[in-house]
N, C-alpha and C positions, 0 to 999 in steps of 0.2 A: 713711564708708559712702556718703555722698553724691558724692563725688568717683568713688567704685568705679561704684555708677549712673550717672553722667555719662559716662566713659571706656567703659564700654560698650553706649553707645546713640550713639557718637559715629560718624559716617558716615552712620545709618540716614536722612538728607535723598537723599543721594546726590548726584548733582551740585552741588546746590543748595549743599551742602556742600564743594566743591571737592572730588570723587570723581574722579578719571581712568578713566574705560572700559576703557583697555586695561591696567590695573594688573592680574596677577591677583593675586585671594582666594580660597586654597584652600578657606574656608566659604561663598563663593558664587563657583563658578569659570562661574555660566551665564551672565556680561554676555558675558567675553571668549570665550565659546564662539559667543555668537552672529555676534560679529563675525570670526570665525576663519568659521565655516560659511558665512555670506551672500557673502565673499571669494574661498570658494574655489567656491560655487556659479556664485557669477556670472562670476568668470574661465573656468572652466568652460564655462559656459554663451557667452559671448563666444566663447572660441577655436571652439566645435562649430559656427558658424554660418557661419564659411567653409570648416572642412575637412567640413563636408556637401555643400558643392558637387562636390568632389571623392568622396564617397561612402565618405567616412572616419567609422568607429564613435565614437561618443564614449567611448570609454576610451582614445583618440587624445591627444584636446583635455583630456580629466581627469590623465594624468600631466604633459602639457608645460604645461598649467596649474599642475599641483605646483611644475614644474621650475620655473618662471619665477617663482610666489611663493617660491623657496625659496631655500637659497646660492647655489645654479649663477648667477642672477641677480639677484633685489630683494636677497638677501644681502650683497649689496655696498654696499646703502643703510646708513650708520653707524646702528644702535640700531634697524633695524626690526627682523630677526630678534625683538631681546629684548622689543620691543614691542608685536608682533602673537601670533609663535611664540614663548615662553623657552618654555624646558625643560619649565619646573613645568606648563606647562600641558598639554604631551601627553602623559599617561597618562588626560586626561579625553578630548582628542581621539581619542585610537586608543584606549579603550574603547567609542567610540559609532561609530568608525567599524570595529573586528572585531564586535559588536554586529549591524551593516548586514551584514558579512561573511558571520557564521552564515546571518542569514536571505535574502542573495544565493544562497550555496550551495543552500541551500532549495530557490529557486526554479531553478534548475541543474538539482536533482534531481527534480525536478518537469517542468524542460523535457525532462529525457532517457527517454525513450519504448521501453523493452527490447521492446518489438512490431515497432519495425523492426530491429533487431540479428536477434532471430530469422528475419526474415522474410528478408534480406537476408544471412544467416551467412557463406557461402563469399566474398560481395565483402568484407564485414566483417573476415571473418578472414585474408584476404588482404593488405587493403591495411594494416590495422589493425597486421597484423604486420609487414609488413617495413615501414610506413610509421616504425614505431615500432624495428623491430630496424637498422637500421641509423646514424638518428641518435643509437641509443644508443649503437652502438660506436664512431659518429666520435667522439660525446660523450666517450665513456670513454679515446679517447686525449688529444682536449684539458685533459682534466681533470688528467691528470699534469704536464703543464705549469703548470695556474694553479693545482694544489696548491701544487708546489714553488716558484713564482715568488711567489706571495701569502700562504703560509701566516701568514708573520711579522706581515702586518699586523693591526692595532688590533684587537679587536671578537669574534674568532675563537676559539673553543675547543679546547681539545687534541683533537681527533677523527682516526679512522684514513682513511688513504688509503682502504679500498673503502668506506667511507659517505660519504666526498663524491667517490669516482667514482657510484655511485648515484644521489645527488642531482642532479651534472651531469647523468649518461645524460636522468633525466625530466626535468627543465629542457630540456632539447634532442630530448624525444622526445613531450612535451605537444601536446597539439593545441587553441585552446580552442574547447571545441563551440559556447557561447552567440553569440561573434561571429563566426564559422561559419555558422548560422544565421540568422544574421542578412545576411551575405555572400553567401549563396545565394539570400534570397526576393529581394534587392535587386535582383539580376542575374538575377532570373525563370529560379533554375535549379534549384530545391527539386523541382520538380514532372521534374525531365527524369531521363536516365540518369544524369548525372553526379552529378546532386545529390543521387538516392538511395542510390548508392556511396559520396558524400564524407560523407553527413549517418551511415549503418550504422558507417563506418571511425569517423567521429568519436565516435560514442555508444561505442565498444568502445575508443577509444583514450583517452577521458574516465576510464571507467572502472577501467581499467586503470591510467594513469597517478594516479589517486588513491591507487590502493590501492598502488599501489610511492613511492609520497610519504609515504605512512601508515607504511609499513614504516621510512624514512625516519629519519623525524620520534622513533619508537618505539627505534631504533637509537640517536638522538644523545642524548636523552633520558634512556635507561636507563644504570643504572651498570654491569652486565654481563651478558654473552651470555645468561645463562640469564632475565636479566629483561626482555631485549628480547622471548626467546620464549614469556616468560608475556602479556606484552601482546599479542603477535599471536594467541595463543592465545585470549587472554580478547575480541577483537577478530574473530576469526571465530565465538567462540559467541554475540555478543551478535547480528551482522549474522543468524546462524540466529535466535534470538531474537525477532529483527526479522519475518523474513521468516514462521513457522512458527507464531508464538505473536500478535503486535501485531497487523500485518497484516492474520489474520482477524478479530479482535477488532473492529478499527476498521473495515474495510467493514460489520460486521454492525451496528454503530452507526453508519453513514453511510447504510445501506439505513434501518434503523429509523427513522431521521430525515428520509428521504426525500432526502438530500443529494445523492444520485446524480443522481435524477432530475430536481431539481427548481434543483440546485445549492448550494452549502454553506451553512448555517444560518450564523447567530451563536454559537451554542451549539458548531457543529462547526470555524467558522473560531478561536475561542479554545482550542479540545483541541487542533486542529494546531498552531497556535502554542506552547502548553506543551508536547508530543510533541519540538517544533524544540528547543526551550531545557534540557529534562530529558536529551535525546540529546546537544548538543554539552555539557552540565554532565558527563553519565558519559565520551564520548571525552577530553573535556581532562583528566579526575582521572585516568584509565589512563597516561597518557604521549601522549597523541594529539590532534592539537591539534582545537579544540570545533567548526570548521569540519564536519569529517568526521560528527559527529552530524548536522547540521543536513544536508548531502547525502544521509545513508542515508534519514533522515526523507519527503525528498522521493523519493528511489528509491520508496519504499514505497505512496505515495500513486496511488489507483486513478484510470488516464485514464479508463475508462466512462463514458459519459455527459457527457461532458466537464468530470467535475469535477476537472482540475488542470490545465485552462485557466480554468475560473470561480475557485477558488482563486487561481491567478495574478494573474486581475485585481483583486481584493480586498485584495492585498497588495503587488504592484509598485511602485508607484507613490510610496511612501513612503521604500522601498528602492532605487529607481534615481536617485531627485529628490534623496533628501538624504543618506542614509546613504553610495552607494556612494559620491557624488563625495569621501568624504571619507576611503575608505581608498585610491583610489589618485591624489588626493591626495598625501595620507601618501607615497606612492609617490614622487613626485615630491620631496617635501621632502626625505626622504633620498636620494637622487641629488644625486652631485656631481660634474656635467661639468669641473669643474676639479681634480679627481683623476688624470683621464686626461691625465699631463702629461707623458711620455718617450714615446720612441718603441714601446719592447719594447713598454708598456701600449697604445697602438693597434694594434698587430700582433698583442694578442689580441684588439681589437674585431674586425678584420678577420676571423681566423681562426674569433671565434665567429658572425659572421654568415653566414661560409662553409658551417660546419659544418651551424648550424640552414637554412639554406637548401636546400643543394645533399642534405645527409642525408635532408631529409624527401620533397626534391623527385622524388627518384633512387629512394626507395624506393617511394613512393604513384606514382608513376609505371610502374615493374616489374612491380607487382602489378597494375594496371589493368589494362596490354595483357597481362600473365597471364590477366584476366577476358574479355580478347575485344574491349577499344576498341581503337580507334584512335589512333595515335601522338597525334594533337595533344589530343584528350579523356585521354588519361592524363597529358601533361605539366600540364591543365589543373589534375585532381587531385591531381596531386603536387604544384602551388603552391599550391591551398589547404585541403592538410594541413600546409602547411608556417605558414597563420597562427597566430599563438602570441595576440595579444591579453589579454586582463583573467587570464585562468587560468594563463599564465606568471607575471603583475607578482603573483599569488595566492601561487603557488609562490615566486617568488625572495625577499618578504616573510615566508615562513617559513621559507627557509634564513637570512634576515637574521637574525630574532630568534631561532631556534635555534641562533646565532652559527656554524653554516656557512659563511657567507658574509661577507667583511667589504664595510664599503662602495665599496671601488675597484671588486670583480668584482660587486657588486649593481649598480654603475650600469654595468659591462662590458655584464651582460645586460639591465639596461634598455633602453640603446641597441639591442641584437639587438631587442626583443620589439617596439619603437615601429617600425623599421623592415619587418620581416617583416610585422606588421599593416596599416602603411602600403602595402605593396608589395602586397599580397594581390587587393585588387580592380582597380588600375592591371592588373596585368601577366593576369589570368581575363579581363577586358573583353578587351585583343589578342590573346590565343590563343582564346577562344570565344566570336565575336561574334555578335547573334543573326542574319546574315544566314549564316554557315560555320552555324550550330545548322538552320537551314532548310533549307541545302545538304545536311546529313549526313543529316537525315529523309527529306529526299527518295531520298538515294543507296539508303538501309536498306529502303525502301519498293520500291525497283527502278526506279523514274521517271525515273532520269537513272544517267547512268553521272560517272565521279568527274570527268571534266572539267567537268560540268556540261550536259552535250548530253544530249537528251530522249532515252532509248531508244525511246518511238513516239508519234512527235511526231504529231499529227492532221494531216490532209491539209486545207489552204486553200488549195489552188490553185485552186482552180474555185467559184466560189458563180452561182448563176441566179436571177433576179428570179421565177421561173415561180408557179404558184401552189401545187406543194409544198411551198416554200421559205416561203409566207409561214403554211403552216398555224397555225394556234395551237402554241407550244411551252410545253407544260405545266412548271408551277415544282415539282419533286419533292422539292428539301430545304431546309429555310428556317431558319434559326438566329435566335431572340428573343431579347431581351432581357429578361429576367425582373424585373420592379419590382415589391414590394406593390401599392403604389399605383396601378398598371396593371393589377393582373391581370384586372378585369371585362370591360375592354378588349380584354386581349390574347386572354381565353379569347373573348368571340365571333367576335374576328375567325377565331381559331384553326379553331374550330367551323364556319365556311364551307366547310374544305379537306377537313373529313371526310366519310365516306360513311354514310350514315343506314343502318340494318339496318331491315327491314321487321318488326316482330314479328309472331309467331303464337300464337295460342291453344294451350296445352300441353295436353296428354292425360295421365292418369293409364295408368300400364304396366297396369294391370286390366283398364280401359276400351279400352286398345289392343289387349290381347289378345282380348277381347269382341268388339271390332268387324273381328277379323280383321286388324289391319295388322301384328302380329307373330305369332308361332306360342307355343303355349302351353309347348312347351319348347325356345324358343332363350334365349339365352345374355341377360344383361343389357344384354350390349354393343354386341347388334343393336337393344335397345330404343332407346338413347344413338344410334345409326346413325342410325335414323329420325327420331327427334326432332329431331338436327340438320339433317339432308335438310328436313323439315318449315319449318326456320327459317332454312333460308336465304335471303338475300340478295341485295343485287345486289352484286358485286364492288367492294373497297375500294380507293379513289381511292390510289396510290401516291405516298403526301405524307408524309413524314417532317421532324416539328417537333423542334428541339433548345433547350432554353429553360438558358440560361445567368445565373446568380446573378451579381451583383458582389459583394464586402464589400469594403472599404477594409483595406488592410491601414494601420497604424500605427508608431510606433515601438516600441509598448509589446511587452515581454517573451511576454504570452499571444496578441499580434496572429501574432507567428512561431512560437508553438504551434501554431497556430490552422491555419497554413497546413502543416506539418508534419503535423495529424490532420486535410485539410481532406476524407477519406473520410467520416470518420466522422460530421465537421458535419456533411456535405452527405446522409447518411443522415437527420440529424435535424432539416435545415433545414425550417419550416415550407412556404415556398414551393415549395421544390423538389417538394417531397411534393404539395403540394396540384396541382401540373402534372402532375406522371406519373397522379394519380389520374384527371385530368380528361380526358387524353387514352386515356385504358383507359376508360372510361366513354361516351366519344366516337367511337369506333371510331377513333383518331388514332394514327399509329405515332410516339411521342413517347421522347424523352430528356431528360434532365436534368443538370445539373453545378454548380459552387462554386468559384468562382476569386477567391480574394485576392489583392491587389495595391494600389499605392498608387494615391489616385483619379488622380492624372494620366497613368497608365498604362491604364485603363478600357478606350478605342478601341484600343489597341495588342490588348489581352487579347483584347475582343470580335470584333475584328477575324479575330487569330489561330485564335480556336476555330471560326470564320466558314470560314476554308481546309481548318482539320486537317477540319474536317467533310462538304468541298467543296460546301458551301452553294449557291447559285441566286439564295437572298437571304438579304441581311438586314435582321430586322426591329428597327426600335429604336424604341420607345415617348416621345413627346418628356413631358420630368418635369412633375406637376400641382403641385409644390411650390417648384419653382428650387432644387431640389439633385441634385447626383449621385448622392452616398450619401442614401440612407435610415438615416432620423433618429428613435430613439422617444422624443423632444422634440417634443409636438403643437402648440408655440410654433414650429416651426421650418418649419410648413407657413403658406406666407402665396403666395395665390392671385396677389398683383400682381407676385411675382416670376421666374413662368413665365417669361417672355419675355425679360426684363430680367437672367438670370441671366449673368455672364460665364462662372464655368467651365461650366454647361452649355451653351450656345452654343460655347465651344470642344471641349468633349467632341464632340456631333454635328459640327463641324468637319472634326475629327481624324478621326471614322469615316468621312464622306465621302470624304476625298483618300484613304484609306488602305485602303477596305474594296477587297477580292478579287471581289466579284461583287455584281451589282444590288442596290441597297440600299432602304428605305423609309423615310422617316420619319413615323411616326402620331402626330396631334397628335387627343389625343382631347377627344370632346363628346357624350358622353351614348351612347358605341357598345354597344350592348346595354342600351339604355332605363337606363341608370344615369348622372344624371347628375349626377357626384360632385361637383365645382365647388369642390372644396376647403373641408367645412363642419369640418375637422379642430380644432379651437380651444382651448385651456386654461380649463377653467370650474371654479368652483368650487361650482358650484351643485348640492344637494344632488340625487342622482337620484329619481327614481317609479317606479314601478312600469309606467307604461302603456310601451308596446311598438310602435314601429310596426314593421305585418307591411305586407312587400312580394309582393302579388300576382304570380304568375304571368305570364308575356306572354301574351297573348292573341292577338298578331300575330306569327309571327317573320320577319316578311318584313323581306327590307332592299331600298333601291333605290340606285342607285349614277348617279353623275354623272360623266361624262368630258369635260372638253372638249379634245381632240386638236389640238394648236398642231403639231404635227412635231419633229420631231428624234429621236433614241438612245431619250433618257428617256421622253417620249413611246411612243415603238413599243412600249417594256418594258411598260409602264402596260397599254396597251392590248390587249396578249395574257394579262396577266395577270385583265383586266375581264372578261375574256373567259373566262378559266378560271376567275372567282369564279360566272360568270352560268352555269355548269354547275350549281351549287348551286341544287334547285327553290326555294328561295325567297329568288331573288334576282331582281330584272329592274333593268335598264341604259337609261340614256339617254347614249349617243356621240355627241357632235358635232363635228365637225372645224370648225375656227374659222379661218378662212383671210382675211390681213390685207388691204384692199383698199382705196384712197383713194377709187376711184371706184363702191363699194357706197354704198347707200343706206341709214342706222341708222334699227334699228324704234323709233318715240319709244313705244309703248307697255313697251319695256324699260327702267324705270327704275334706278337706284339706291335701296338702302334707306335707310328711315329712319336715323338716327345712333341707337343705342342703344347704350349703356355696359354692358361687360362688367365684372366684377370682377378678369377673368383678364389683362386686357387692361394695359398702361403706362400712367400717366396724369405728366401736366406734362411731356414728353420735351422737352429740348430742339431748336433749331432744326437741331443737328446731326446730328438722327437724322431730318430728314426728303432722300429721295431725289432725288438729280443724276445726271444724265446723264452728268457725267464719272464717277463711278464704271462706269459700263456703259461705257462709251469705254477705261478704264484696264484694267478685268476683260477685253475682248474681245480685247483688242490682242493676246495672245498665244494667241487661242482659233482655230481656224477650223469655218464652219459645216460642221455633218456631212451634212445632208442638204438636200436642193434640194424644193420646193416639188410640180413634178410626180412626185419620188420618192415624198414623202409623201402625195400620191393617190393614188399607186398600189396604195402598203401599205393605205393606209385600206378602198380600193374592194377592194382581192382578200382581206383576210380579213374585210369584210363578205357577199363571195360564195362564202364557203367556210364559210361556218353551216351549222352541219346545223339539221332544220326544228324541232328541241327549242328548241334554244335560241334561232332565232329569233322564237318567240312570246313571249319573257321582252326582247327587246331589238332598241332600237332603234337604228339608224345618222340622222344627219343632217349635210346640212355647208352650213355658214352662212358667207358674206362679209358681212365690214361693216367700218368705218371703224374702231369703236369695241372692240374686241375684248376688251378688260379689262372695259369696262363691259358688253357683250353675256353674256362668263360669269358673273359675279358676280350681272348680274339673271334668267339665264337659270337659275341655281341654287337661287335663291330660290324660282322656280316647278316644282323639280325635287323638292326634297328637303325636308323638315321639314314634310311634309304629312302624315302620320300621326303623329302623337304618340304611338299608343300600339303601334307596332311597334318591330322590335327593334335601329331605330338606322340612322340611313342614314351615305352614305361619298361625299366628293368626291375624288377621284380624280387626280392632277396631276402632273406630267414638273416635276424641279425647273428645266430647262432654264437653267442656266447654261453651258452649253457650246455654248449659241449667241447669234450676234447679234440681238438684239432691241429694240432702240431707240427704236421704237415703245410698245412694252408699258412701258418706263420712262417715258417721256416721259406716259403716259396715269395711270400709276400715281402720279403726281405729283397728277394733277388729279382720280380718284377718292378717292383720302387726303384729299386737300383737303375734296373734296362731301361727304364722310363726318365729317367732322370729327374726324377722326385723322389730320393733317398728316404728323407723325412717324411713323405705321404700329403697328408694333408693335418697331420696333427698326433701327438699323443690323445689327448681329450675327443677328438674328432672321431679318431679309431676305438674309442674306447667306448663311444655312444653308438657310432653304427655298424661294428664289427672290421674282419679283415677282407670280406671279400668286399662287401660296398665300400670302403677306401679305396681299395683299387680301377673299382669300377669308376668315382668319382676323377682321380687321377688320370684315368687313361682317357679324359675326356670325349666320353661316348656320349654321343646325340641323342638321347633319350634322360627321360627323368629317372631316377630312381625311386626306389620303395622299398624300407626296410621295416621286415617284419617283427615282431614281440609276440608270443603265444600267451597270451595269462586269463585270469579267472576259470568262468566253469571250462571255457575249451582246452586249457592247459589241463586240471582237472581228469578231465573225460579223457585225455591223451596218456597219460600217467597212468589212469588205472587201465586202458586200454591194455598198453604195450604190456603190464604188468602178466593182465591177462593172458596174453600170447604166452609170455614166457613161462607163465606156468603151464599152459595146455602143452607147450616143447617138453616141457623137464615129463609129464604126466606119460607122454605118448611114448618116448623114451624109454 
């Protein structure tokens, strides 16, 4: 008896005991499970890191990952196979990895959205169909071929020729929706014509192709005809079932619960879950593999509210990270490139890449220009109906083990399915790039005809210095950028450009009638007449603000939901909401919108919705945090990284060279007496009860500082100073600051004190402080735009074209002196942050980088210095808002700043302006 105890407690040391890890033990198969998973996560994970460069899915890098742990390659190592992979041990692997399958499919059914199939039916049903009916018949002829040529081999069940024409057909008429999806947000074409074509075709071609897989599956299954059509039978009354009975059941306990609204409980994320596992347990006991449960499941689940993006993201992430790599995988391990060893056998690789190619291509294409595109937008569609991806390797995995398929033609179409996915985005980037996507906008729009020549191009022949020309030219449509973290900011600035409504005292319709201003039997509607007569106004300023959201799009599953339902966010996004409120409130002709994208795409985005809008300007708010995305991680707000952030320094970068029309960038400090300073922090500390209440403004004046140095950026600035100082409670100090060696500097303009910001850099190195070769190296390919008596000119005739309103709010002045850096910086000081308790003042500044100024560096050297911020506030920092806003920022002046960009038609009209001038000089001459 002692011996029997010994001999079965023998091992329980484990190594220690001389255990081998990769032995398996079918009574503890989870050592070598784990070293099976971590292998093929991480070769996985390896290969995806360079076919992302190329913009390849990872279910790319997860089969030739297979491929490569499996025979095709490491199989060749003697005794690895048996010592990583034997046999005995995959029935536990591909239980955990169909497992992941079920609840993939899930989330499939979850991402497929029947609100755009409805909405979109005729492209859908179009492309869907012949997208689908034609690679089914090339399918259906190849298929008599690799019946007859493959039946004999290994693995195969006695089945009739039309259920594995069948099979072929969907195998070759599949489309897969998820990296579809994922192919479109990538190539920012989700949101266009194409992409709501391809995304409708694909949701009906998902669909469909399931349910003729199902049939399938039910077919090879059954022992005869009449039992395959008890399972279809029993298979549409459960999907009724589903749809008729569950369904309701389940939103009225997801409303109960609040799930809707508020997003899925714990209580409701564990019912879906059992709902997933109890549906694919009923389809697999029918004859029907357990997959198809777990898809209706997700079919069923309510988008409202966005609870099957919140779901998604609750669940993903466990399922894409460890499950899925490990069923296709699996994928990979049965594939044997070294099967495919005659010729005939490549002749039907060929044929079948022909088939799935040119079938899908040739039909999503027909039905396109059916729908009304244009030749290259429908070739477009037809290649990427034509990608197969994870939903094929899905499919050919269940002709494998419903022995369909044996393994020579499962790795036939492996090969078809890695290629057609690889090909997918290479060959959509050269037929639809987004410069031809711009070109065709514009064509559809009327703007140009197809060669690309303007149908009515603006007349620039003639421009004149006179003083119409230099009238004020009001900014009428402005595009924001909308950030939490900005909005106090952006709402007042916002609020300068509206038109105040004068109120009037209301009258009761009684008292109106009483006192004669209406008759005692007109109609209600003459009362409503009056009333309004009564409170009118003075006419509202023609200023239309569009404030645009960013979210970071992701890789994650519900990030490309996200962007698929981004109407419905952007219905429920809080910001969005609280802009359109503000500007209805404001008397502000405002819009709003919701653009996901990856952050390094941001400036492309904003840029873009900046033209579709045909903007004047844009406004972009510089971050209080040093992030691009907004984070609700209150650890992730840290004030010292404003400055010093690289990707936001390159983000405003990007908008600069890139933006379509004059730009801003607002670097705020307390605009609208709020000044937030970043006190966002992670505390633990219990709360109280006390409340600080923020008072009212009592001032809402603002005062505004320019100092007018010359050039493009400049002029924009200063028309625009000029159109804020319309606003009664605004008044302006202009000063033209003209650089002179032989001025005399007033010593009672000092520099300030050194005082230390929070927001500011601190220990920068020596290489962040400014040289003159950099302004030597930047100029050398710049030339100046404007001459010195140009920009008196400007300055003098739209100081002489004030009407007498607004010259009592503001002042012109213009100042020579040696010092000119140090003349604005102290001359700002006595300008602005003089009322503390008004509602924000604004310094005003040309980023002028597009001219020479050598000077202004050379000076900014030795005010950085006096200031004791040597380094500034950055290389990058300086390099985005020029030299004089650095130093402005540095010398921590109480006031926001605003740095201007001249571009589109206003740069334009400025150029050929000056142009102008100087040829009238050379003529008179």
């Amino acid at each position: 008896m002692a011996s029997g105890n010994a001999t079965s407690v023998k091992g329980q040391a484990g190594v220690l005991e001389g255990l081998i890890p990769t032995h398996y033990n079918a009574a503890d198969p989870i050592v070598l499970f784990i070293i099976q998973t971590t292998i093929i996560i991480v070769a996985s994970r390896l290969l995806h890191w360079p076919l992302s460069m190329v913009r390849q899915p990872k279910v790319i890098a997860e089969v030739i990952g297979g491929i490569i742990l499996g025979p095709t390659v490491m199989g060749h190592i003697p005794g690895y196979m048996d010592a990583i992979f034997p046999i005995a041990s995959m029935p536990v692997l591909n239980m955990a990895a169909n497992l992941g399958l079920v609840l993939f499919l899930f989330l499939v059914g979850l991402e497929v959205d029947m609100r755009i199939l409805f909405n979109n039916w005729r492209a859908a049903a179009s492309v869907g169909f012949l997208g689908m009916a034609i690679p089914f018949g090339l399918g259906a002829g190849i298929a008599y071929g690799l019946y007859h040529q493959f039946r004999h081999d290994s693995g195969i069940l006695e089945i009739g020729f039309g259920v594995y024409l069948l099979f072929i057909g969907v195998a070759m008429a599949i489309t897969a929706f998820p990296v579809l999806a994922r192919i479109l947000t990538e190539l920012k074409l989700l949101q266009t014509s194409v992409g709501t074509i391809v995304l409708s075709a694909g949701v009906a071609n998902d669909v469909v192709g399931w349910i003729l897989l199902a049939l399938t599956v039910a077919l090879v299954k059954a022992g005869t005809g009449i039992t395959a059509l008890y399972v279809l039978l029993i298979c549409v009354a459960y999907v009724l079932f589903l749809i008729y009975l569950v369904r309701p059941a389940f939103l009225w306990l997801l409303h109960k619960d609040g799930s809707i609204e508020n997003g899925p409980s714990q209580s409701m994320v564990g019912l879906t879950l059992l709902m997933v596992l109890a549906s694919a347990f009923f389809t697999n006991i029918i004859g029907v593999h357990a997959i198809f449960g777990g898809f209706l499941i997700g079919l069923i689940c309510p988008h409202e509210g966005g609870f099957a993006v919140k779901l998604t993201e609750k669940v993903e992430d466990l399922v894409t990270v460890l499950f899925l790599p490990l069923y296709f995988a699996l994928s990979g391990l049965r594939t044997n490139i070294g099967l495919l060893d005659s010729g005939i056998v490549w002749a039907y690789v060929f044929a079948v890449l022909f088939v799935a190619f040119f079938g899908k291509i040739i039909g999503g294409t027909l039905a396109a220009r059916w729908c009304g595109l244009v030749w290259r937008e429908s070739f477009t569609i037809g290649v990427l109906m034509s990608c197969k991806g994870l939903v094929e390797l899905i499919v050919l995995n269940i002709g494998l083990q419903a022995g369909i398929l044996s393994t020579r033609v499962f790795t036939i179409f492996v090969v078809m399915a890695l290629v057609t996915t690889f090909a997918t985005t290479p060959l959509v980037s050269f037929l639809y790039p987004p410069e031809y996507q711009r070109k065709l906008e514009a064509w559809k729009r009327g703007e140009i005809d197809w060669d690309g020549n303007p149908l009515n191009p603006d007349d620039r022949s003639s421009y004149s210095m006179d003083r119409e020309k230099f009238q004020t030219t009001n900014i009428s449509k402005i595009t924001v950028l909308l950030r939490l973290e900005n909005l106090p900011s952006i709402f007042s600035f916002v609020d300068l450009l509206g038109a105040k409504t004068i109120p009037t005292p209301k009258i009761h319709k009684m008292k109106a009638i009483q006192s004669g201003r209406i008759l005692e039997g007109e109609s209600g509607s003459g009362f409503v007449k009056a009333m309004q007569e009564s409170a009118k106004g003075p006419p509202a300023k023609r200023v239309e603000v569009h404030g645009e959201r960013l979210v970071e799009l992701s890789q994650r599953t519900s990030a490309v939901m996200q962007v698929s339902e981004v109407n419905d966010l952007q219905d429920r996004d809080p910001v969005v909401n609280v802009f359109q409120t503000f500007g209805f409130f404001h008397n502000i002709a405002v819009s709003a919108g919701l653009s996901i994208a990856p952050e390094d795409s941001f400036a492309e985005v904003i840029t873009n919705k900046a033209s579709t809008q045909s903007s004047d300007l844009l406004l972009i708010p510089w971050t209080e945090s040093g992030t691009v995305t907004e984070s609700e991680d209150p650890t992730m707000y840290n004030s010292e990284n404003r400055f010093m952030s690289h990707q936001h320094n390159q983000f405003i970068s990007n908008v600069l060279s890139s933006s379509p029309c004059s730009t801003v960038i607002m670097v705020n400090r307390g605009f609208g007496n709020l000044d937030r300073g970043l006190t966002r922090t992670a505390s633990f500390r219990k709360t109280t009860d006390i409340v600080n209440v923020i008072n009212p403004i009592s001032d809402p004046s603002h005062h505004i500082f320019f100092p007018f140095f010359g050039g493009s950026d400049d002029r924009v600035a200063l028309r625009f100073v000029l159109q804020l100082a319309t606003n009664i409670n605004v008044t302006a100090t202009i000063v033209q600051v003209i650089y002179s060696t032989e001025a005399t500097a007033d010593p009672e303009l000092q520099l300030p004190a050194v005082v230390a910001r929070r927001d500011l850099p601190r220990n920068l190195s020596q290489s962040h402080v400014p040289t003159l070769n950099t302004v030597a190296s930047a100029s050398a390919s710049t030339t100046s735009l404007v001459a010195t008596d140009a920009d008196s000119t400007f300055f003098q005739t739209l100081e002489d074209s004030l009407s007498r309103e607004i010259q009592n709010r503001v002042v012109f002045e213009t100042v020579k002196t040696p010092q000119p850096l140090q003349y604005t910086v102290s001359k700002a000081k006595l300008e602005v942050g003089l009322s503390p308790k008004n509602a924000g003042d604004l310094v005003v500044l040309g980023r002028g980088l597009r001219d020479i100024r050598p000077h202004i560096r050379s000076e900014l050297v030795r005010v950085l210095s006096t200031m004791g911020a040597p380094s500034g506030a950055g290389t990058e920092t300086r390099r985005c808002l020029g030299d004089i806003a650095e130093a402005m920022i540095v010398s921590n002046v109480k006031a926001s700043v605003l740095v201007f960009q001249a571009g589109g038609k206003v740069l334009e009209k400025e150029r050929a302006a000056c142009l102008h001038q100087e040829s009238n000089k050379r003529r008179s001459k």
